[in-house]
N, C-alpha and C positions, 0 to 999 in steps of 0.2 A: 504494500500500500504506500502509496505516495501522499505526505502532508503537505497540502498546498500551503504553506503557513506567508509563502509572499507573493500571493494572489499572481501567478501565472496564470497564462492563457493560451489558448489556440493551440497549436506546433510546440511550442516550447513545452507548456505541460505535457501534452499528449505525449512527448521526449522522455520527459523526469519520468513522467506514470510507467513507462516501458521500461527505462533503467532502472527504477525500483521492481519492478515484477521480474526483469533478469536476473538483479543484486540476490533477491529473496529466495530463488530457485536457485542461484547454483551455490547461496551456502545451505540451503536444505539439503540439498544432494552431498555435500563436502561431511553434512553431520551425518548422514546415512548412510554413508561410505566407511564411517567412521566409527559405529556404532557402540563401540566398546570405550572410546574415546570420548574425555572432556576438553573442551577449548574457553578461550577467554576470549572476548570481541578482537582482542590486538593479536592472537594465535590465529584468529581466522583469518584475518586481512595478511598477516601474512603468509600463512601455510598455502592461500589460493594465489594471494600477489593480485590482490585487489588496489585500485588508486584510487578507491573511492573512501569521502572521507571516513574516519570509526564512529561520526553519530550515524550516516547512512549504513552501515554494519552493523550498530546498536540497534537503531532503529529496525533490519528486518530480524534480528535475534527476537528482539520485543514481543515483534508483531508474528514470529513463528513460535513464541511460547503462548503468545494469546490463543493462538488456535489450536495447542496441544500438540503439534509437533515437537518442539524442543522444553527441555526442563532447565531450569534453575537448579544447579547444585550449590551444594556448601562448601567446595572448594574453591580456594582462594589463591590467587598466584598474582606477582609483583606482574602490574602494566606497565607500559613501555614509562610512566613518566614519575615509577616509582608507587604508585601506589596501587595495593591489592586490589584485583578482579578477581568479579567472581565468573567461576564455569558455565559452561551449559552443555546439555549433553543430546541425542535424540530419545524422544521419550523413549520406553521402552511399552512394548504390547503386550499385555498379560498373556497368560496363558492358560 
């Protein structure tokens, strides 16, 4: 999902809205790849080598735990600017 927060329009949104809908997908796929694996927003951007900034990285982690794909864990690891982040992992499917 794309937050208009500085009222784009026309082409240009339509732009943002599809680079968020790409952003969102290939880290959903990078955690379900990864299954067994926890990451921090700043382990994602770089383990894919995203140039996109870490709030649009934040932002789709956010918006992929709103929907139950990815969890919040309680691990904590030092972010690039010295202070602890936390994880996320793919949820996991009962069984």
């Amino acid at each position: 999902m794309y937050y208009n927060t500085n009222n784009e329009s026309g082409e240009e949104l339509q732009a943002s809205r599809r680079r968020a809908t790409s952003q969102t997908a290939i880290i959903l796929s990078f955690f379900l790849n990864n299954p067994e694996r926890e990451f921090t927003p700043f382990q994602v951007q770089s383990e894919l080598g995203l140039q996109a900034p870490i709030t649009s990285i934040r932002r789709a982690i956010s918006d992929l735990t709103d929907e139950g794909q990815l969890e919040k864990t309680n691990t904590l690891r030092p972010g690039l600017y010295g202070k602890k982040c936390h994880c996320w992992t793919a949820k996991k499917t009962g069984a």
